[in-house]
C-alpha positions in Angstrom: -7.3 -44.5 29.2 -9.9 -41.6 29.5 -7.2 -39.1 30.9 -5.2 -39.9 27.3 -7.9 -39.2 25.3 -8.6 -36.0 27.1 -5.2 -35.2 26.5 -5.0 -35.9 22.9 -8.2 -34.0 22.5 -6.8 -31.0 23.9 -3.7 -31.4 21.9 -5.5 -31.5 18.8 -7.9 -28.3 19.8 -4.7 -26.6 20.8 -2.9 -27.0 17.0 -6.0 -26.5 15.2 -6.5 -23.0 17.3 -3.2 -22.1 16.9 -2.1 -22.6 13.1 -5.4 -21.5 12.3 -5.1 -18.7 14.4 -1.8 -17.9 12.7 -2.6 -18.5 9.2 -6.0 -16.2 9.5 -3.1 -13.6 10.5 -0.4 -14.1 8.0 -3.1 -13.8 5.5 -4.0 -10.2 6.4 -2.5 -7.2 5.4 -0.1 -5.7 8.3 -2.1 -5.3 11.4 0.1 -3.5 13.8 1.7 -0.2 13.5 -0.5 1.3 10.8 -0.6 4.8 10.4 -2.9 6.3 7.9 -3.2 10.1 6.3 -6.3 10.6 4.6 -6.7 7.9 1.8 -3.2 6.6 2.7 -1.6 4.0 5.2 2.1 2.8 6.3 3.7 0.7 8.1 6.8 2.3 9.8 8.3 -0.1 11.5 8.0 -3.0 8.7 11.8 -2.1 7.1 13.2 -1.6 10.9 14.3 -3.9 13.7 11.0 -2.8 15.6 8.7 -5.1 13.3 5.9 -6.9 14.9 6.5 -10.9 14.9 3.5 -10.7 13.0 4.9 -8.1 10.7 8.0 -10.2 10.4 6.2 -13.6 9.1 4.4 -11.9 6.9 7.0 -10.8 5.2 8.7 -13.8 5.2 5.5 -15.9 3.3 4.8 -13.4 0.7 8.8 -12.4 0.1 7.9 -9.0 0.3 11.2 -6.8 0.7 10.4 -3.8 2.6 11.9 -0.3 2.8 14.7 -0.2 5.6 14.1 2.7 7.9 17.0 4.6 6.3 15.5 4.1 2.8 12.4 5.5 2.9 9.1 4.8 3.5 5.9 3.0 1.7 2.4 4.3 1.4 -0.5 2.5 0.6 -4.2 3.3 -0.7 -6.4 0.5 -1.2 -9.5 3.3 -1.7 -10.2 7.1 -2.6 -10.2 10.0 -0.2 -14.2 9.2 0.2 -13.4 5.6 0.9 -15.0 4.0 -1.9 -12.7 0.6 -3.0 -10.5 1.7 -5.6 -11.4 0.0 -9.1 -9.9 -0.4 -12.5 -13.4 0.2 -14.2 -13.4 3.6 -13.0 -11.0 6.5 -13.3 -9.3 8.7 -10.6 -7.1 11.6 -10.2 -4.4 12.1 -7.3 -3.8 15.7 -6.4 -1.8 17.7 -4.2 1.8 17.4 -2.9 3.9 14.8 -1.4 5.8 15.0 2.3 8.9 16.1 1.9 11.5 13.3 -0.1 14.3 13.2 -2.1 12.9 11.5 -4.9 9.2 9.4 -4.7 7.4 7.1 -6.9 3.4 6.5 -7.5 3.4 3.4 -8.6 -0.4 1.4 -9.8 -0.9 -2.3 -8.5 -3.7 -4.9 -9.2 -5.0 -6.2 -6.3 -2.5 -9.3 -6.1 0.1 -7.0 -6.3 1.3 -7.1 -9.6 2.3 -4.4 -12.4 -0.3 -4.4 -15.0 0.9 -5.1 -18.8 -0.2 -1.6 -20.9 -0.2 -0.3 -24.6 1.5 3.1 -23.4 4.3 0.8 -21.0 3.9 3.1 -17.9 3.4 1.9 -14.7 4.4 4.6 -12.3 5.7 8.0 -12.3 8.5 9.6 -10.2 9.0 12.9 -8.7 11.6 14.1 -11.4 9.0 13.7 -14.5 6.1 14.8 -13.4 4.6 17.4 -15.1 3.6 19.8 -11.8 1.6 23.0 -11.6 2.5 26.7 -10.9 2.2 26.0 -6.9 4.4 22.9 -7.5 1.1 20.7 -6.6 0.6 17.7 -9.5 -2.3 15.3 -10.8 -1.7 12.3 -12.1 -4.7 10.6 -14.1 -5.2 6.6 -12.8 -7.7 5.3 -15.7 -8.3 2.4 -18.5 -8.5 5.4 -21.3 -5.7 7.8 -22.2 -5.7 11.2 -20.5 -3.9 14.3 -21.2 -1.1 15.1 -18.9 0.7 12.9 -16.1 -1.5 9.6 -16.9 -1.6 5.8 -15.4 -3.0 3.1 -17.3 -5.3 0.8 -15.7 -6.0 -2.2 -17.8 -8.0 -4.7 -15.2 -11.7 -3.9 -14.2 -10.7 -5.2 -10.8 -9.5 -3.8 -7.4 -6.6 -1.9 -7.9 -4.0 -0.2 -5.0 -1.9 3.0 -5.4 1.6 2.9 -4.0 3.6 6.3 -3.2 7.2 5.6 -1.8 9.2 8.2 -0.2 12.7 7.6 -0.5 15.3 10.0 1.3 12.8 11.5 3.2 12.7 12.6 7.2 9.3 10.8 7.7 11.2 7.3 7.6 11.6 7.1 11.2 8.0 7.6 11.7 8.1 10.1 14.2 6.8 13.3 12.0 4.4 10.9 10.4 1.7 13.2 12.3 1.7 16.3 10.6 1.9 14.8 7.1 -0.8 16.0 4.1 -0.9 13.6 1.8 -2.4 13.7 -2.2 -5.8 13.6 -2.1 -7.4 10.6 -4.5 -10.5 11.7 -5.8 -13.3 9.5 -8.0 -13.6 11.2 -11.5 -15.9 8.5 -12.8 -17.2 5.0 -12.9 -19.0 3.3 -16.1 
């Protein structure tokens, strides 16, 4: 009778430690296979056959559909060049170029992930409108109040992420992800 109790005990240990183990993971950003430029991170290998389990599972809870490998690729930026959190109550400028692409967008997120409702209806801008400087360099203003030039609403006080996706672009196998300069994203203010 002991030996079955034993056994049921470590039965039950080994299910708790292992959903729980699981669920702490699928409820994490991507773990494996970052790579990160300045501000910004990707995730290769999520759109390709070489995703992580992990990666995989992930994907499958949240119904997340990634960029294929031959699409393009995703970056992310959960905080500014000097690694404060990014927030809605304060504004920020992106500056500089983008890798080399056939078309990209800069897309603003809260932090579940969801396009904010605006007065001005803009949520991202794309590579063909614009408006770029004499080098070909841009800014685009990320703020709650209206800013001359390329601007992005923000209309939650809360933590907010940047998206740029690369479509078309040679850095989707991940191999010349190395030599990449990414925009910089810079604090203007905070109230």
């Amino acid at each position: 009778m002991r030996l079955l109790i034993n056994i049921a005990i470590a039965i039950a240990v080994a299910l708790i430690v292992g959903f729980g183990s699981a669920a702490l993971v699928l409820d994490r950003e991507r773990l494996f296979g970052a790579v990160t430029r300045g501000a910004w991170t990707a995730w290769p290998d999520t759109g390709s056959p070489d995703a992580d389990p992990y990666t995989e599972a992930m994907l499958a809870r949240t119904g997340e559909v990634p960029l294929g490998a031959g699409e393009g690729l995703a970056f992310s930026a959960d905080a500014d060049s000097a690694g404060g959190r990014l927030r809605g109550e304060c504004s920020y400028r992106v500056t500089g170029q983008t890798p080399p692409a056939r078309l990209w967008t800069l897309t603003v997120y809260d932090a579940d992930g969801h396009l904010m409702d605006n007065p001005a209806n803009r949520t991202a801008f794309h590579s063909r409108e614009v408006l770029r400087h004499e080098d070909g360099s841009f800014t685009v203003a990320v703020s709650r109040s209206a800013q001359p030039g390329n601007w992005l609403p923000v209309t939650t006080p809360d933590a907010i992420r940047l998206i740029l996706r690369l479509y078309d672009t040679p850095l989707a196998g991940g191999s010349r992800i190395g030599a990449v300069v990414m925009p910089a994203i810079e604090k203007v203010g905070c109230p």
